[in-house]
C-alpha positions in Angstrom: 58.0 -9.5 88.4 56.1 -6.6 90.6 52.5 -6.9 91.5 49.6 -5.6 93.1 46.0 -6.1 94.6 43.9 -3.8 92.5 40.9 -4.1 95.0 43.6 -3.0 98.1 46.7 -2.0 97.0 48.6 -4.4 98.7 52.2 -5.4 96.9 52.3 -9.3 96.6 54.8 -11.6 96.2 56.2 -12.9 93.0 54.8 -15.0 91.4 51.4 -13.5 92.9 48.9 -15.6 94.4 45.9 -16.1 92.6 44.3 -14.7 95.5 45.3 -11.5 97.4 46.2 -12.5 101.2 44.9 -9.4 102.7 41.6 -8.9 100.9 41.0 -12.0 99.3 40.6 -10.2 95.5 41.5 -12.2 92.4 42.4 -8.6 90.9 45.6 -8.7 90.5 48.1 -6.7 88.0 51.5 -7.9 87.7 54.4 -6.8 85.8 57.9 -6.6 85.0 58.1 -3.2 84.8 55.1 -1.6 87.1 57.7 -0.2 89.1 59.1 2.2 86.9 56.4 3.8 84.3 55.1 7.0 85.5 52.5 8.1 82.7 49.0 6.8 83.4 45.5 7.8 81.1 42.9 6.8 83.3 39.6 6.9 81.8 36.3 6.7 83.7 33.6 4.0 82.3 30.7 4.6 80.5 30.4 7.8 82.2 27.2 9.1 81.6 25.3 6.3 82.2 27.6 4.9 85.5 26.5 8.5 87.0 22.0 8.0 86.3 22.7 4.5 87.8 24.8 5.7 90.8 21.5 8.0 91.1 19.0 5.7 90.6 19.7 2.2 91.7 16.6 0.9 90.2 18.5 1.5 86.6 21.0 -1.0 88.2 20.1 -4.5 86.3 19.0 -2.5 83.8 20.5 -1.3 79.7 20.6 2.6 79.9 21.2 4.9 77.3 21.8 8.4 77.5 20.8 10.4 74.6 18.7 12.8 72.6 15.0 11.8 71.3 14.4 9.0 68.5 16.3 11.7 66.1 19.3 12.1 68.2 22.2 9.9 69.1 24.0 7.9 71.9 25.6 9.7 74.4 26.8 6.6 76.4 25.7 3.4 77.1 26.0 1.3 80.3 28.1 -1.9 79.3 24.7 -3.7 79.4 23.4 -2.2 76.8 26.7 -2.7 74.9 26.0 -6.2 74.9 23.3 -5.1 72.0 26.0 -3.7 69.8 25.1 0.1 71.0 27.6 2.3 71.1 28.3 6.1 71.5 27.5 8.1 68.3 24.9 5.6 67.3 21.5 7.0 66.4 19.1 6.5 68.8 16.3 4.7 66.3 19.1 2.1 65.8 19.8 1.7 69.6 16.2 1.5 70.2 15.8 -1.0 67.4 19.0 -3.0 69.1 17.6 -2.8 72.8 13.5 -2.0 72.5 13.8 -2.1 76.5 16.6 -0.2 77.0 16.0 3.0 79.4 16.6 6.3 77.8 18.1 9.7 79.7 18.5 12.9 78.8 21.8 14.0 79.3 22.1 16.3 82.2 25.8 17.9 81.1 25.6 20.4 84.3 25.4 17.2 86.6 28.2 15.4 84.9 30.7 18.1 84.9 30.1 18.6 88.4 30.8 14.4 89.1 33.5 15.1 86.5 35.2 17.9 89.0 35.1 16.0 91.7 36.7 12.9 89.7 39.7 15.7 88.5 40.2 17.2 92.1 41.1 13.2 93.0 43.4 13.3 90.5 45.3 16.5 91.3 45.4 14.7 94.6 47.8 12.2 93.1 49.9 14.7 91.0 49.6 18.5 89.7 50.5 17.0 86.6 47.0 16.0 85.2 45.8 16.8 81.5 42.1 16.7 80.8 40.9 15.4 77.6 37.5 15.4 78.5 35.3 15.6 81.3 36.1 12.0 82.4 39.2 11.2 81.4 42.8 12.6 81.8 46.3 11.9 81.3 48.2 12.3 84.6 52.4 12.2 84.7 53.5 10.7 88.5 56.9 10.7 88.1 58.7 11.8 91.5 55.7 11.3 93.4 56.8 8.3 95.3 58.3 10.5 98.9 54.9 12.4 98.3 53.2 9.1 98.6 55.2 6.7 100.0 54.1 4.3 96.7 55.0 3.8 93.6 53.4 5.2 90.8 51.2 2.1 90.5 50.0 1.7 93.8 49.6 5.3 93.9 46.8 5.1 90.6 45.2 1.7 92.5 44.7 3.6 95.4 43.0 6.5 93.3 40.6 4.5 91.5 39.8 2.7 94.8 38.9 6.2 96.3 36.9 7.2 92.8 34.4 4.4 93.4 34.0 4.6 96.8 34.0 8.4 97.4 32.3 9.4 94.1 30.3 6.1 93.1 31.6 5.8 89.2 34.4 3.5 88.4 37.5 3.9 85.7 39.9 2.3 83.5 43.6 2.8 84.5 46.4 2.6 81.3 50.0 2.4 82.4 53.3 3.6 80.1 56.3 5.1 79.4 54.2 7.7 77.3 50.7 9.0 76.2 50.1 7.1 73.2 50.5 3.8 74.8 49.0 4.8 78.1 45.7 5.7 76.6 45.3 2.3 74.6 46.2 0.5 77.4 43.1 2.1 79.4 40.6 0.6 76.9 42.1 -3.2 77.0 40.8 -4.2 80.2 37.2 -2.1 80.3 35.4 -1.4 82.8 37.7 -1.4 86.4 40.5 -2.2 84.3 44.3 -1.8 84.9 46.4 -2.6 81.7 50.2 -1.9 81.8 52.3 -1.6 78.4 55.9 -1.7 79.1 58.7 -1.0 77.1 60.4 -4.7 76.3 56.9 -5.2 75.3 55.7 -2.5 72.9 57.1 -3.7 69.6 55.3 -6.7 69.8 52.3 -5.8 71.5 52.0 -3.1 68.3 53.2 -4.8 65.5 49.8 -6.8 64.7 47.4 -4.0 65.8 45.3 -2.6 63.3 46.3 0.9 62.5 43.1 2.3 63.4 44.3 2.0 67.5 46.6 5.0 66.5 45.5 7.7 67.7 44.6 10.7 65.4 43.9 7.9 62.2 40.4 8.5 61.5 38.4 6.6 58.7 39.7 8.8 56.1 43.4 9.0 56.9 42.7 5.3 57.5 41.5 4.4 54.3 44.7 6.4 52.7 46.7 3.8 54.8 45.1 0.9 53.4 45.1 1.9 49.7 48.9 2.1 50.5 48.8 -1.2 51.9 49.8 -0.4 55.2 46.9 -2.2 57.7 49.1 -3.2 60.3 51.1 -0.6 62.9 54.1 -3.2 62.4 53.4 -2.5 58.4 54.1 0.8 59.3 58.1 0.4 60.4 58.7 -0.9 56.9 58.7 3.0 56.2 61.3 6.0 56.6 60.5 9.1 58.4 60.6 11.3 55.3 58.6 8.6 53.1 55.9 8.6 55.3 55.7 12.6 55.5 55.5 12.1 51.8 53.0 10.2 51.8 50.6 11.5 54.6 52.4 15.1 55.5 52.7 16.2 59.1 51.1 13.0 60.4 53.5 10.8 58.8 56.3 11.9 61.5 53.6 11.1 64.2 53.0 7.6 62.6 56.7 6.8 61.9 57.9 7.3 65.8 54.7 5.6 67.0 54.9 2.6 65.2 58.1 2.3 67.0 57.0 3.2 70.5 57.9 6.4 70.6 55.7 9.8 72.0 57.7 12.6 72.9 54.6 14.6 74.2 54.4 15.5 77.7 52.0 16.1 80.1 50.6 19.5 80.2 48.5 20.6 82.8 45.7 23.2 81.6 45.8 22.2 78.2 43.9 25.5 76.1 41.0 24.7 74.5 41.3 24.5 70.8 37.3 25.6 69.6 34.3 26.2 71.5 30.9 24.9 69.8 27.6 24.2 70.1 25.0 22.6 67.8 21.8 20.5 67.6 19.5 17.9 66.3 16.2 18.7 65.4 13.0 16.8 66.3 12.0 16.6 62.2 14.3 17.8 59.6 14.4 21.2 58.2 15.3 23.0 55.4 13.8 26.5 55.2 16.7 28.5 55.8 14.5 31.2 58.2 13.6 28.3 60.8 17.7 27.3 60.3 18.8 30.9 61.0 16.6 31.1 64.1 18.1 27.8 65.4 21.5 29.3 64.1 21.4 32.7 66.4 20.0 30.2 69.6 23.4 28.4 69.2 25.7 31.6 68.5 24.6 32.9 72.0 25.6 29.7 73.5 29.2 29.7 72.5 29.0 33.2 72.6 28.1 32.8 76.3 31.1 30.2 76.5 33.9 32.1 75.0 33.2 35.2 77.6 32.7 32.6 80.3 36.1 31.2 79.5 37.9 35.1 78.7 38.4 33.8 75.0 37.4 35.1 71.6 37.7 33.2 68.4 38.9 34.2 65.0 37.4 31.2 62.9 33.3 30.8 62.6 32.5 26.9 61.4 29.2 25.7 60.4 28.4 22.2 60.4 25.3 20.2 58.8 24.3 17.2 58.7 21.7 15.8 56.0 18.4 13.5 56.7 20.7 10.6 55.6 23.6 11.2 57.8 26.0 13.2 55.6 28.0 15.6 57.1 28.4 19.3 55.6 31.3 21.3 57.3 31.7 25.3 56.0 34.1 27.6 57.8 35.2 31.7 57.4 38.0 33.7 58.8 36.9 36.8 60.7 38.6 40.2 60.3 39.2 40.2 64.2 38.7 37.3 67.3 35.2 37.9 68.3 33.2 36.5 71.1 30.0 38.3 70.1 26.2 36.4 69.1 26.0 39.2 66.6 29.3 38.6 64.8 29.2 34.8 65.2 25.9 34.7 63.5 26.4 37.1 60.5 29.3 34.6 59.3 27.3 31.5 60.0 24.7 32.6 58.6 26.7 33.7 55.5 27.6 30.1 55.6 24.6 29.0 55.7 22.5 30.6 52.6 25.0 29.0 50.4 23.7 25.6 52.0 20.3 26.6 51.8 19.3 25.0 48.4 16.5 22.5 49.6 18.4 20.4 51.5 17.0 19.1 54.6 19.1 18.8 57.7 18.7 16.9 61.3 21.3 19.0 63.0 22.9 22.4 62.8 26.1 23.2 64.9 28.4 26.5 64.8 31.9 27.0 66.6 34.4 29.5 67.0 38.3 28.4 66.6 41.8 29.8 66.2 40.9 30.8 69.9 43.3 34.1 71.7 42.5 36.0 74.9 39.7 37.9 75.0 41.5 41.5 75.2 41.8 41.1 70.9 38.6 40.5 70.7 36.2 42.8 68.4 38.1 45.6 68.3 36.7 49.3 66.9 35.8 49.1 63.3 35.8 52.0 61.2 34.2 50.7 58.2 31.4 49.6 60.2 30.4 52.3 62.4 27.1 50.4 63.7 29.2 48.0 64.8 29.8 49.7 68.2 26.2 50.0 68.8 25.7 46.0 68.2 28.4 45.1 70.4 27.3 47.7 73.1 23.7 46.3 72.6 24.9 42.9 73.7 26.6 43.9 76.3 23.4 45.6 77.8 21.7 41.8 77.1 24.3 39.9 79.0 24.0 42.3 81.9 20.4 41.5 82.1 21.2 38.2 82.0 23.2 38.3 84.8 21.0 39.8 86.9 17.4 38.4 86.2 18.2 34.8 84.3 18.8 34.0 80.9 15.2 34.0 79.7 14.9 37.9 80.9 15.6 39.3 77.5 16.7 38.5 74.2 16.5 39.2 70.1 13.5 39.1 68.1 15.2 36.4 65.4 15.4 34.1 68.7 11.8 33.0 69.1 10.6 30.4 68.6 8.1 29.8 65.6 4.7 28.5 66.6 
């Protein structure tokens, strides 16, 4: 059996001590195969709320959440509050209600993408083969790194969460496999500072008596398919063939059938393209006049609009989502003629959307994103039929100049202020 000080890196003896002879550490990960898997999720913990306590050491002791207003929901919470049953998506009366005394922060996004770019430059460190998921977490492939390092893949991802904490001041959650699947449910079995290893003599019995919501991609309502099926179990699952289960839940049937048994053939793929860029927010009381909803519409079109030329993308699918006063999601979505990346163009077709969801309903959020994403050089091309459209498009342009010179505030459309 192989093992490893996760405080200092150190390779120990087999069987390890209980201690660690260099550093004294009772973190220790050992084995069989730590040598030889290469394909590590590392995850960081509790994010948000590890980055307003790394700023604000009086928050140490304390249950933070971060989060919108009374209407909005959990961002994070620190593992604290966690204790209280709060947890991400939550709305915020309920976590309030859970934790009374629990510190509340608005999320400052700009500040943790920035810790989350330094977090990702550590990473590339390690290998040039990382894949984001999000802003804190990433799937990162080491194989042939060990003459780069001198290490094994292992020691190489102890000594990168080592230099996490200390250089950056936010700690993560390592997963270690023989694929992606595996590696990213081993990150969440030893939270927070964890190091979890899933081998392959191991797998079949480490999945067979997991609940087949730890697959990845089953949500509640593929979930609930599952279990009118009777299939609750992943090792339920292998009493299936590949072409029943396609049957019986179509292309994600083949993803079920090889994962049940181990299996995921996807690699890692550095730069991953972004599949929809989006915006949307929760209102401070709910609303259902569909004026006040189209002026909180166009505020969020210009955001992903801003996004999409930021990132040199246009997108050819316009999706509005709602979401009542008791929780209940409404999701619309339209094809465009062409991939745009205009405010103008993005808001006609939510807005479209929208008066057909205007029938008294009051809503707590309003969101709109753009999908089926391509490079910006399709986007909006000339439209005949629509001769004003040049103007519009050219009218924008003039806006985001201004923009870019004197500040976002500097200028903007009438249908974007805000009421009184």
């Amino acid at each position: 059996m192989n093992a490893l000080c996760r405080d200092c890196a150190e390779i120990l003896e087999t069987p390890p001590p209980a201690r660690c002879p260099v550093c004294r550490g009772r973190r220790i990960v050992a084995h069989p195969e730590l040598d030889e898997l290469t394909i590590a999720h590392i995850d960081c913990d509790a994010f948000y709320a590890t980055v307003e306590k790394r700023d604000d050491p009086s928050l140490a002791e304390r249950p933070v959440i971060v989060g919108g207003a009374k209407r909005g929901v959990v961002s994070a919470a620190c593992y604290m509050a966690r204790t209280y049953g709060i947890r991400s998506a939550m709305p915020m009366f309920k976590a309030l209600k859970a934790c009374p005394d629990a510190v509340v922060i608005k999320p400052d996004m700009a500040k943790y993408a920035g810790v989350g770019r330094q977090v990702r430059a550590l990473m590339q460190e390690a290998t040039p083969l990382v894949e984001p998921l999000s802003i804190d977490e990433a799937f990162l492939d080491l194989s042939g790194t060990e003459r780069l390092h001198g290490a094994s893949p292992a020691r190489t991802l102890v000594r990168l969460i080592r230099r996490i904490e200390e250089d950056i001041g936010v700690t993560a959650s390592v997963g270690l496999s023989y694929n992606k699947s595996l590696a990213k449910i081993a990150s969440d079995l030893d939270k927070p500072r964890g190091f979890a290893v899933i081998g392959r003599a191991e797998s079949g019995s480490f999945l067979a008596d997991q609940s087949i919501s730890l697959i990845w991609g089953v949500g509640p309502a593929l979930q609930k398919k599952l279990h009118a099926g009777g299939i609750r179990t992943i090792g339920q699952l292998r009493a299936f063939d590949e072409t029943a289960l396609i049957a019986r839940y179509g292309a994600m049937g083949k993803r079920l059938y090889w994962f049940c048994r181990g299996e995921d053939s996807r690699r890692v793929t550095p730069h991953g393209a972004a599949k929809s860029v989006s915006a949307e927010t929760t209102f401070n009381e709910d609303h259902g006049d569909l004026e006040t909803l189209k002026r909180r519409l166009w505020r969020l079109c210009e955001k992903v609009s801003s996004r999409l030329k930021a990132k040199d993308l246009a997108g050819g699918t316009v999706t509005l989502k709602l979401k009542t006063a008791d929780f209940r999601s409404r999701t619309r979505a339209t094809s465009l003629e062409a991939p745009t990346q205009l405010a103008e163009v993005l808001f006609r077709a939510g807005a479209a959307l929208l008066e057909r969801e205007a029938d008294g309903t009051a809503y707590r959020l309003i969101g709109i994103g753009a999908s089926a994403l391509t490079n910006a050089s399709r986007a909006d091309p000339l439209d005949l039929l629509d001769p004003e459209a040049g103007k519009r498009a050219q009218v924008e342009r003039v806006i985001d100049a201004v923009r870019d010179k004197l500040g976002a505030d500097a200028i903007g459309k009438g249908r974007g202020l805000r009421s009184k």
